[in-house]
LOBAPA-326221 format. One record per residue (C-alpha): residue in one letter; x, y, z; residue number from 0. Coordinates in nm, 4 decimals. Each point is the difference from the previous one (the first is absolute). Layout:
<"a" <X Y Z> NUM>
...
END
This chain:
<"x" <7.9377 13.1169 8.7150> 0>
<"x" <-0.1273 -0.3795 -0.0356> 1>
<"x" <0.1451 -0.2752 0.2090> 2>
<"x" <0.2576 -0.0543 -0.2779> 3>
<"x" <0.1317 0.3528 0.0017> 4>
<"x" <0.0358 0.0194 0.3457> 5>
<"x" <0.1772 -0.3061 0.0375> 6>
<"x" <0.2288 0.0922 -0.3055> 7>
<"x" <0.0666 0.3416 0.1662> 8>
<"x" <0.0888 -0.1229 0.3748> 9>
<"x" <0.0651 -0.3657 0.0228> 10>
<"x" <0.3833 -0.1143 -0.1198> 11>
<"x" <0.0290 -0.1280 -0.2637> 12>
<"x" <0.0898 -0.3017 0.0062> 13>
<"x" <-0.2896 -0.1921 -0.1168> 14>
<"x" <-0.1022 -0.0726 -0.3485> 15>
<"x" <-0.3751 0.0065 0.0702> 16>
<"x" <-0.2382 -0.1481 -0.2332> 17>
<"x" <-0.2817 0.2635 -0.1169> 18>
<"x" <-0.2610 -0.1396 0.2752> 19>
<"x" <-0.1173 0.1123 0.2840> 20>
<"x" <-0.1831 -0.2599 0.2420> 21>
<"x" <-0.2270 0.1514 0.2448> 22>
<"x" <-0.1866 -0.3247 0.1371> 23>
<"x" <-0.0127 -0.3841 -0.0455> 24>
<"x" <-0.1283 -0.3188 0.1401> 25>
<"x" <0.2195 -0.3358 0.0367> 26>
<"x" <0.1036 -0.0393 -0.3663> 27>
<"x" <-0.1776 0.2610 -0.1395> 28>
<"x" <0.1331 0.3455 0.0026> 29>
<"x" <-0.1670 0.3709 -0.1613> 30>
<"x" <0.1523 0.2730 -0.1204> 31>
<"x" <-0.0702 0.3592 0.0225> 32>
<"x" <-0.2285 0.0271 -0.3165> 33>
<"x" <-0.1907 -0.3151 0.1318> 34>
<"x" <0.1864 -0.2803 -0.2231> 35>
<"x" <0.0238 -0.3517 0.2124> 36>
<"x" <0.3295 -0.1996 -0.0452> 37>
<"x" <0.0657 -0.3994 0.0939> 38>
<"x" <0.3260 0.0617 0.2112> 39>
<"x" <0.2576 -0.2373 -0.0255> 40>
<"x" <0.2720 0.1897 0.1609> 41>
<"x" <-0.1286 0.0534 0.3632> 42>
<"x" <0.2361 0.2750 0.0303> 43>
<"x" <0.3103 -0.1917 -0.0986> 44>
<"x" <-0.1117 -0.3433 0.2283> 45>
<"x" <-0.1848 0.2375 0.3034> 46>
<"x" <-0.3324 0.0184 0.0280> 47>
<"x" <0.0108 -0.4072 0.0642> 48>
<"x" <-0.3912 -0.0104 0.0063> 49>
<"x" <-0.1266 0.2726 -0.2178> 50>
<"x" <-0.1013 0.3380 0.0899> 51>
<"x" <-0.1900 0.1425 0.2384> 52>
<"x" <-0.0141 -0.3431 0.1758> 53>
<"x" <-0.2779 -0.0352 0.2597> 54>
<"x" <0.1966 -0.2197 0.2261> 55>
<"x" <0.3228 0.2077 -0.0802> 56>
<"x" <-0.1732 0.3593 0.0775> 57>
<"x" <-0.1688 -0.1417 0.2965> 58>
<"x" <0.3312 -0.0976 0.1731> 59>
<"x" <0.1178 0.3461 -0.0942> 60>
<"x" <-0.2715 0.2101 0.0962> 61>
<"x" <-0.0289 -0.1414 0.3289> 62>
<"x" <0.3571 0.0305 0.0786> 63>
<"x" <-0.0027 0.3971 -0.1123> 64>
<"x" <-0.2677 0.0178 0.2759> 65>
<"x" <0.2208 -0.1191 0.2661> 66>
<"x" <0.3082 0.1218 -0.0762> 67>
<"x" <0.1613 0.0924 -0.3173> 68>
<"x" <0.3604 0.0025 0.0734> 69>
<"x" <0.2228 -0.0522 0.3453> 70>
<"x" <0.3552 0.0007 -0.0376> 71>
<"x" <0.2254 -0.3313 0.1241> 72>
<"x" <0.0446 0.1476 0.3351> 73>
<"x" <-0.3274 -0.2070 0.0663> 74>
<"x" <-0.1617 -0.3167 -0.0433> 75>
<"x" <-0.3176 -0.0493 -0.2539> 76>
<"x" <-0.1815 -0.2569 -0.0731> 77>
<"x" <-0.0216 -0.0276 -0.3847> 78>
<"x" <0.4236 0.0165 -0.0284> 79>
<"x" <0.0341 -0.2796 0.2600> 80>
<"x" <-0.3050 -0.1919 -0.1377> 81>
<"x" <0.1394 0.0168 -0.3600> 82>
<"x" <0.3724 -0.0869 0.0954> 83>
<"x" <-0.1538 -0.3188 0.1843> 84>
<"x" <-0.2153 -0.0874 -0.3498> 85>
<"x" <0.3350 0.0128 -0.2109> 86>
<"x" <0.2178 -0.2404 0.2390> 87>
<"x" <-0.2974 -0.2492 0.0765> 88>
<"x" <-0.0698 -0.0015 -0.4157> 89>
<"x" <0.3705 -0.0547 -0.1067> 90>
<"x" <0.1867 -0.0862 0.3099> 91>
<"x" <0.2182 0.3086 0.0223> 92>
<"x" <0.0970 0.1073 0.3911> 93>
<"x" <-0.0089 0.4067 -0.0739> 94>
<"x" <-0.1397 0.2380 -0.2125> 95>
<"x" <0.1210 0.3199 -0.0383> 96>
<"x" <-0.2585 0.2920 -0.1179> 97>
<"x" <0.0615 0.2875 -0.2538> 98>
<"x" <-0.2019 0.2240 -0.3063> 99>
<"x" <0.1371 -0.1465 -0.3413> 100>
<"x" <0.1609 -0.3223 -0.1413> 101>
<"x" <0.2910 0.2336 -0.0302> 102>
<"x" <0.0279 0.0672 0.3374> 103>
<"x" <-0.0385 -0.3833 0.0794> 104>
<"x" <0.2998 -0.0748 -0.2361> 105>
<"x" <0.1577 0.2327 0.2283> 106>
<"x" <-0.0824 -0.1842 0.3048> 107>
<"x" <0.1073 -0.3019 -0.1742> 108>
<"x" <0.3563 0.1263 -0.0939> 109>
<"x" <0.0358 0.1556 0.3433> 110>
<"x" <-0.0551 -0.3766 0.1505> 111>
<"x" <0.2511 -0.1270 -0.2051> 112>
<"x" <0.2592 0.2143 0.0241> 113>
<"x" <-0.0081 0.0602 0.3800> 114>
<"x" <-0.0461 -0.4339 0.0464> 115>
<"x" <0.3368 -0.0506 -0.2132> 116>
<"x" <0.1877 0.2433 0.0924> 117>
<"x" <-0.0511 -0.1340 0.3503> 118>
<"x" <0.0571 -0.3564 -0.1144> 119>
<"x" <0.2393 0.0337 -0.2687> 120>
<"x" <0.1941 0.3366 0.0538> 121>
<"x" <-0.0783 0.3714 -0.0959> 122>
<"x" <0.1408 -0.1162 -0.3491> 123>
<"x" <-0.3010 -0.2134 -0.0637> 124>
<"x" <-0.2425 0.1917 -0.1477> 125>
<"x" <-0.0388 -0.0292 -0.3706> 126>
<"x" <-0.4303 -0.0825 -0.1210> 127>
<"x" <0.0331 -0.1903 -0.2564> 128>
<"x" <-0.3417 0.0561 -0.2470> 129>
<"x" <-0.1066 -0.1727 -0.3211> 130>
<"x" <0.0641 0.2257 -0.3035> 131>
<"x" <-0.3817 0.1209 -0.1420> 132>
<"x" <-0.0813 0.0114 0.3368> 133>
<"x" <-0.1897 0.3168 0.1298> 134>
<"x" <0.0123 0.0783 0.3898> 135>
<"x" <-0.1199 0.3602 0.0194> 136>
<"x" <0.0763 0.3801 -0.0687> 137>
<"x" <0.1820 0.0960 0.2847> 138>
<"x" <0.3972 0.0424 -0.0316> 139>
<"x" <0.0470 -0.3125 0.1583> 140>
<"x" <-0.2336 -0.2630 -0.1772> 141>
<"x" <0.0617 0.1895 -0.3255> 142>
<"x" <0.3465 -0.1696 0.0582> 143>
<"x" <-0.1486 -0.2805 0.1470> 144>
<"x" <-0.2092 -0.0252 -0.3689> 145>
<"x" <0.1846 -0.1619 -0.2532> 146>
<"x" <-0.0608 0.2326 -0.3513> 147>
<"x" <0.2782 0.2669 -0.0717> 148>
<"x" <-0.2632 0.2213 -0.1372> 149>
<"x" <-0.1663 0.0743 0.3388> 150>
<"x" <0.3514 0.0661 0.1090> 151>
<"x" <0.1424 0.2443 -0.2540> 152>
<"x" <-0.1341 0.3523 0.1845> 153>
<"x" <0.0674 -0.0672 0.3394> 154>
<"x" <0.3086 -0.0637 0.0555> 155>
<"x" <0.1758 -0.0744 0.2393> 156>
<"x" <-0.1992 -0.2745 0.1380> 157>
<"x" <0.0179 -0.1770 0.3129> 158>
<"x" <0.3287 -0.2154 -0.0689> 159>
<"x" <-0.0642 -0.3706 0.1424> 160>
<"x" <-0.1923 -0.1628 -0.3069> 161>
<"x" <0.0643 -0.2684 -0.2740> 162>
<"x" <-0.1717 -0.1869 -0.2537> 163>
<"x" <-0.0083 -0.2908 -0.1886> 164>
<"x" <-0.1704 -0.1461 -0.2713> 165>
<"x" <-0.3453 -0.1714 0.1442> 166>
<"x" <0.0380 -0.3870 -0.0847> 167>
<"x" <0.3843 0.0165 0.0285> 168>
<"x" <0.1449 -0.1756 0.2706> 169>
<"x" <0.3580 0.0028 -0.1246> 170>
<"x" <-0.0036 0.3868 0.0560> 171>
<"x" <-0.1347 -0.0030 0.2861> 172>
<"x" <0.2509 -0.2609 0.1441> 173>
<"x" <0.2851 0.2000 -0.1423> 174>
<"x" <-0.1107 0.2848 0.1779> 175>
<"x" <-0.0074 -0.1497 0.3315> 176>
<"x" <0.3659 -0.0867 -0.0688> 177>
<"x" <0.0769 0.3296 -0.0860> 178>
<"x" <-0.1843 0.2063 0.2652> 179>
<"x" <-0.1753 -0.0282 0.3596> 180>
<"x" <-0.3644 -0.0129 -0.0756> 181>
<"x" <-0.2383 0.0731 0.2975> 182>
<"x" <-0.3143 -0.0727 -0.1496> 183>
<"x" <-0.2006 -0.0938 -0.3965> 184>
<"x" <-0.3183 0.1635 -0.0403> 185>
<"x" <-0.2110 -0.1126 -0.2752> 186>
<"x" <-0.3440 0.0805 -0.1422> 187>
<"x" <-0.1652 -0.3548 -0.0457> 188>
<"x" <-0.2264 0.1702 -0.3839> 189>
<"x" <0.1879 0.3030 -0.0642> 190>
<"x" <-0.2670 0.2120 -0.0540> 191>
<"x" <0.1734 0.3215 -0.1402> 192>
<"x" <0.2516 -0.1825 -0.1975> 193>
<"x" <-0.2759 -0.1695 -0.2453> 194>
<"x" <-0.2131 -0.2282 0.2533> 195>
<"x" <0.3028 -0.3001 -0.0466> 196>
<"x" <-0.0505 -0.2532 0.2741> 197>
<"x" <0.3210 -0.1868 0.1289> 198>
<"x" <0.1032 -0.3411 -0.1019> 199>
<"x" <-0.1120 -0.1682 0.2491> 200>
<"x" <0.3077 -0.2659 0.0140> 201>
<"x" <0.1771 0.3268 0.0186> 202>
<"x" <-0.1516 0.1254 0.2939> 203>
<"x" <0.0471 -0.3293 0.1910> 204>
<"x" <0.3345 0.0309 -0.1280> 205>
<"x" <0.0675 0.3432 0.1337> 206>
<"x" <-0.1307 -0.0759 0.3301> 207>
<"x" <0.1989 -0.3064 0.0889> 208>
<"x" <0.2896 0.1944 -0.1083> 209>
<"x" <-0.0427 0.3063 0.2435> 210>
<"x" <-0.1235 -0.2273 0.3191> 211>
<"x" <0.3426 -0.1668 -0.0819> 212>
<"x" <0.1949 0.2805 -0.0255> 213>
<"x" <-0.2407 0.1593 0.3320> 214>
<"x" <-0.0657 0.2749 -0.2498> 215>
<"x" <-0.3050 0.1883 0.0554> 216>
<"x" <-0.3329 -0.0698 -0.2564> 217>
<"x" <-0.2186 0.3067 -0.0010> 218>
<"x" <-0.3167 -0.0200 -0.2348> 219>
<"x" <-0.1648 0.2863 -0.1208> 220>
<"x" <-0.3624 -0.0661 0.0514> 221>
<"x" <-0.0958 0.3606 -0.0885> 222>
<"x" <-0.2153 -0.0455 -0.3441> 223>
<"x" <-0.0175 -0.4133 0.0645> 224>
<"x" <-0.1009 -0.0182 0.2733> 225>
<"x" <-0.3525 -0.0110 0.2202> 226>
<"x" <-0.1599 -0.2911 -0.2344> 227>
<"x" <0.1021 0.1666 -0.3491> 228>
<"x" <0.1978 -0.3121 -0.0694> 229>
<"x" <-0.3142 -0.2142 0.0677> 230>
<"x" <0.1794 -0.0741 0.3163> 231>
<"x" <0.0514 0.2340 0.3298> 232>
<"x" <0.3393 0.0643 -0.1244> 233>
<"x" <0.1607 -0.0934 -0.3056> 234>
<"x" <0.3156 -0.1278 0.1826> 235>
<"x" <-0.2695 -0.2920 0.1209> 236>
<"x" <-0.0314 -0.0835 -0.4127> 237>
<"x" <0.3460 -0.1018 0.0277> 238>
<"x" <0.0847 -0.1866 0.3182> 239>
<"x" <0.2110 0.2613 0.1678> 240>
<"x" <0.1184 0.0969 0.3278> 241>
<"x" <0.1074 0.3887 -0.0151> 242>
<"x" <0.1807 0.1393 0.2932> 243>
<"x" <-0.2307 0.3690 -0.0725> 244>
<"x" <-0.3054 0.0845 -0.1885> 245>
<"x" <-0.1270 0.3249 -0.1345> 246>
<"x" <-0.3377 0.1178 -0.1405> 247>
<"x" <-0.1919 0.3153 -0.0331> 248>
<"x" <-0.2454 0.0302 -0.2434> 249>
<"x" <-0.3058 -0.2170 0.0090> 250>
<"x" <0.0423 -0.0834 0.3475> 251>
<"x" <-0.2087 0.2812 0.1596> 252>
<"x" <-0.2299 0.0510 -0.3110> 253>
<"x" <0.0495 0.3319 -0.0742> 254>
<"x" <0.1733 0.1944 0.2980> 255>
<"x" <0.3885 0.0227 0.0056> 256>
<"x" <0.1017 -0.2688 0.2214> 257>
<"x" <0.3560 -0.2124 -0.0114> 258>
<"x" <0.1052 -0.2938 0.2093> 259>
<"x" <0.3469 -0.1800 0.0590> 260>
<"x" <-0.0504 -0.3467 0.1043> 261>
<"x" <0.3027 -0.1148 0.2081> 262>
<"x" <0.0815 -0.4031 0.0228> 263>
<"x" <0.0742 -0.1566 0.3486> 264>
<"x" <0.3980 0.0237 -0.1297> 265>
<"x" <-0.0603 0.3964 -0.0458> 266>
<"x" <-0.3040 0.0749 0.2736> 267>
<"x" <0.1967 0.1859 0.2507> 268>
<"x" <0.3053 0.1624 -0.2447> 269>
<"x" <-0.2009 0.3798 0.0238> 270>
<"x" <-0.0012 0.1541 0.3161> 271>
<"x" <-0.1038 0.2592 0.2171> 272>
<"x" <0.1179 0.3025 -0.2123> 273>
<"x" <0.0933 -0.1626 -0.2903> 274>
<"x" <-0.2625 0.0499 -0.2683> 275>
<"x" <-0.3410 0.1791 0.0131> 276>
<"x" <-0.2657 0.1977 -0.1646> 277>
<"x" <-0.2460 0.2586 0.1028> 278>
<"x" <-0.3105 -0.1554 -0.2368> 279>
<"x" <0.1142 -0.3638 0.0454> 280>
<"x" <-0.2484 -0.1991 0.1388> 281>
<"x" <-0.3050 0.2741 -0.0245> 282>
<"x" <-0.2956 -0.1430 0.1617> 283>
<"x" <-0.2126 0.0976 -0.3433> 284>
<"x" <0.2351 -0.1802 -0.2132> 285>
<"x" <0.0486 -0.2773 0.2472> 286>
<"x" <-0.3949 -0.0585 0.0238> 287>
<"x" <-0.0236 0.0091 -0.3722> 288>
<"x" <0.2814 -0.2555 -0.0472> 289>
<"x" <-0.1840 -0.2185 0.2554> 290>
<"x" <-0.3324 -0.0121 -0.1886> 291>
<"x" <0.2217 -0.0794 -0.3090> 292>
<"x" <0.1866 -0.2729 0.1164> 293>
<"x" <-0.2764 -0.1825 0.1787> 294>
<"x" <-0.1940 -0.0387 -0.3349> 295>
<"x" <0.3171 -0.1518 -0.1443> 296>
<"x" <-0.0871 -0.3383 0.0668> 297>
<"x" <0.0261 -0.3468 -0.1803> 298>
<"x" <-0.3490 0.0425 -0.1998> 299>
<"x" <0.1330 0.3350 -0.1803> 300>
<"x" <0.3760 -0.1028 -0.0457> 301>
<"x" <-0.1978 -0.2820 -0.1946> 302>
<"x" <-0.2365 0.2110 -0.1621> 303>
<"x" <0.3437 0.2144 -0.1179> 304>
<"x" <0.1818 -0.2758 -0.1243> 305>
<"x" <-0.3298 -0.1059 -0.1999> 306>
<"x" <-0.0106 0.3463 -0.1224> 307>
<"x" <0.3618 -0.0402 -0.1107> 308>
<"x" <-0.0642 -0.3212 -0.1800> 309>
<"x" <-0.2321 0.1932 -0.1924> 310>
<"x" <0.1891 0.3171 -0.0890> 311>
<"x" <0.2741 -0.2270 -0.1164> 312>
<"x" <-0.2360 -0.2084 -0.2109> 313>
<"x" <-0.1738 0.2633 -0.1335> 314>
<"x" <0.2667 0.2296 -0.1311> 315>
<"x" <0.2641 -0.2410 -0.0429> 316>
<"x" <-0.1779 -0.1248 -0.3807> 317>
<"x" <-0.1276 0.2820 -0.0661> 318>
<"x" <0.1039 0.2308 -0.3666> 319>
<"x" <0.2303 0.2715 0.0771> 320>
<"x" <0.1554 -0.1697 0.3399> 321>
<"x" <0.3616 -0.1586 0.0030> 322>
<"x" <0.0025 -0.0971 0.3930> 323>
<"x" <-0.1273 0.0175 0.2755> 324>
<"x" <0.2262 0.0130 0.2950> 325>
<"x" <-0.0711 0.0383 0.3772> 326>
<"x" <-0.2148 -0.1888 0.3228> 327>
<"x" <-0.2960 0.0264 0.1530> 328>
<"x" <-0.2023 0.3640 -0.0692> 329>
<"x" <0.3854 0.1515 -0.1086> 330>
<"x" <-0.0342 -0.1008 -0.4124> 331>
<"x" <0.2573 0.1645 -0.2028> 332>
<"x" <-0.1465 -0.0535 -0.4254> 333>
<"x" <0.2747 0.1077 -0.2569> 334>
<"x" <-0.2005 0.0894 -0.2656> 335>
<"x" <0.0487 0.0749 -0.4021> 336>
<"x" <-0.0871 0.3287 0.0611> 337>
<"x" <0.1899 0.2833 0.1671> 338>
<"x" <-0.1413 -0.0313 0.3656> 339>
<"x" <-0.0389 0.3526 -0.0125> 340>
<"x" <-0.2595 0.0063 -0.2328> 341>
<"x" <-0.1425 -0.3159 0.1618> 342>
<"x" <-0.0755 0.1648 0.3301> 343>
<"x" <-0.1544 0.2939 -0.1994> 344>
<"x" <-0.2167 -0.1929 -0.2357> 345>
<"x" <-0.1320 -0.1549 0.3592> 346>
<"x" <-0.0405 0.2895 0.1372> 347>
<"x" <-0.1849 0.1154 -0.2917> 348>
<"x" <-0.2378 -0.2611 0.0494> 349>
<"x" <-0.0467 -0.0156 0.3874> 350>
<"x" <0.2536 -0.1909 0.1512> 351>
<"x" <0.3371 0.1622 0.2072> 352>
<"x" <0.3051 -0.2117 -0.0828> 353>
<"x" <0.3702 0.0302 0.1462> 354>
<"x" <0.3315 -0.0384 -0.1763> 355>
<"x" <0.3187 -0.1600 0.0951> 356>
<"x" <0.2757 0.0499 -0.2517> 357>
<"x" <-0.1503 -0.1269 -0.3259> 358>
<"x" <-0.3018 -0.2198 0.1695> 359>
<"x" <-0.3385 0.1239 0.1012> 360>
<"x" <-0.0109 -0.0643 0.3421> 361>
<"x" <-0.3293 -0.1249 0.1803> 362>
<"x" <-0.0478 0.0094 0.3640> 363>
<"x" <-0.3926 -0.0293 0.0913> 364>
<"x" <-0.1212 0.0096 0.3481> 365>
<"x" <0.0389 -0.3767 0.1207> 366>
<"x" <-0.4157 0.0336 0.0340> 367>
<"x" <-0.0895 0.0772 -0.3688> 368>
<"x" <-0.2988 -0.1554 -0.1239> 369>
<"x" <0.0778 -0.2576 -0.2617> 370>
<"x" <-0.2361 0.1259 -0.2292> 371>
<"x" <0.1153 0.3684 0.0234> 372>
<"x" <0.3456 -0.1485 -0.0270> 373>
<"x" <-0.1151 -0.2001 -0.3101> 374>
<"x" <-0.1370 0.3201 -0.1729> 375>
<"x" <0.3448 0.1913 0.0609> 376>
<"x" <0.1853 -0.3462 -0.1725> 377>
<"x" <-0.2231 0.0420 -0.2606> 378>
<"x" <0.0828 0.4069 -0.0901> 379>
<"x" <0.3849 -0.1280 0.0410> 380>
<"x" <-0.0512 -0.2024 -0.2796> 381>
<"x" <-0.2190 0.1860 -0.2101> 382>
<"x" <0.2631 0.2721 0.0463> 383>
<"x" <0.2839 -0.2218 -0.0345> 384>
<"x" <-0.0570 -0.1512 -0.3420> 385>
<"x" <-0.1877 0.2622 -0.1131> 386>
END
């Protein structure tokens, strides 16, 4: 049997694969198995944050492997504590808590919340209150943390504890707060799943001088926004906030499953000894990778990712065949004329991997593509778009 077969005949299915198989790639550029080279503008869903097969990246990784490839959190190693004291010195959090998936950080995140109200407030308070066409993961609990009914419908019961309001609404959520003990709002600064929307920004600053009033909880989900995707270290920083937690996954260790809680000084010391863990949390391979990550992510390429931005957004936004184009920094969302579906294949067809979110093509290039390759994948978007 071919790759294909064999993956058809063991894996679950759960995946609607597209009829590729990559077996190699460098940065931006990624080959398939019969030898066909692709401009990637996915990164594996806002991972590989500089490319594949990264020099810098597979340094920090190899070397790490030849140390020590995994101790569990009985001990002390260097790349966890090294990467926790990165996060808190780059966004002023006290405590970061270490994990395998954005998921699992949600998790962390909820936990925090939960466990600091119910302390403060009384075991009653403990509703999340999340943003309806939010997404916050697949696991029983963030699926009813996310707020889209269809994710819900085959899995019930969910964990009870969640609401949601309409994003930009203020009058709901204020009539909720009457109406029930909330212990924290988490919100997703873009929502990436639900169609790349960014908040209103007076919304947000609404939001969050409503919940530091009411000493409810803000929790941002960081997981696809954040590590410089939003042409700033974290999208929360586009908006002027102050969350109480932050979680992200994804891009932050550039290709290996790593997750990280961020706790604020209010929230530093709510977890303790017993209270949360994780066997993989915090692996020294992951941790190393995240560390060569986030020391690239520096003023010069936040800049450089905004400028790319500018251009993706002037580009695509007059071109034929394009209605809008939504998003920030290298997280674009284009509605196009044409079903996206057939979009992403035409692409495809012609060497460049797309995403989709709802009815948008979804681009998310490693925050290091070259202009000019990123200029060549604009240009098959448009030829394919108002073709």
């Amino acid at each position: 049997m071919n790759i294909r077969e064999v993956d058809n005949t063991y894996v679950a299915g759960t995946y609607k694969r597209f009829p590729v198989e990559i077996v190699r790639g460098k940065g931006s550029v990624v080959e398939d198995a019969q030898g066909k080279q692709y401009i990637d503008m996915g990164s594996g869903i806002a991972v590989t944050s500089f490319g594949v097969a990264d020099d810098v990246w597979q340094q920090a990784v190899t070397e790490q492997i030849g140390k020590v490839q995994h101790m569990s959190n009985l001990y002390y190693t260097e790349p966890c504590a090294r990467l926790a004291q990165m996060l808190c010195e780059k966004t002023g959090m006290k405590k970061v808590f270490f994990s395998n998936s954005g998921a699992e950080a949600n998790e962390c995140a909820i936990k925090v919340a939960r466990k600091y109200a119910a302390e403060k407030n009384g075991a009653d308070c403990f509703t999340i209150v999340t943003l309806e066409n939010s997404f916050h993961g697949r696991t029983l609990t963030t699926l009813a943390a996310t707020g889209q009914a269809h994710y819900h419908e085959l899995f019930q019961p969910l964990t009870p504890g969640f609401a949601h309001v309409p994003a930009g609404d203020m009058d709901a959520l204020r009539k909720l707060a009457a109406e029930t003990k909330i212990a924290a709002v988490m919100i997703e600064c873009v929502q990436g799943e639900g169609g790349v929307v960014p908040l209103d920004p007076a919304y947000a600053k609404a939001l969050a001088a409503f919940v530091k009033e009411n000493d409810i909880l803000l929790l941002v989900d960081e997981v696809q926004t954040g590590n410089g995707r939003s042409g700033a270290l974290y999208a929360y920083m586009n908006f002027g906030l102050e969350p109480d937690v932050v979680s992200t996954a994804k891009g932050l260790a550039g290709g290996l499953p790593l997750g990280a809680t961020l706790l604020s000084e209010k929230v530093q010391n709510v977890l303790g000894y017993g209270d949360h863990g994780s066997t993989f949390g915090g692996n020294p391979v992951s941790c190393a990778a995240a560390c060569s990550i986030l020391s690239r992510i520096d003023d010069n390429l936040l800049q450089s990712v905004r400028e790319k931005s500018d251009l993706i957004f002037r580009t695509l936004g007059s071109a034929k065949g394009v209605q809008a184009v939504t998003g920030m920094g290298l997280m674009i969302g284009v509605k196009t004329e044409k079903p996206v579906g057939e979009v992403v294949a035409a692409c495809m067809e012609k060497g460049v991997l797309c995403l989709s979110a709802k009815d948008k093509l979804r681009l998310l290039p490693a925050l290091n593509i070259p202009t000019d390759l990123l200029q060549k994948a604009l240009d098959i978007i448009i030829e394919v778009c108002g073709a």
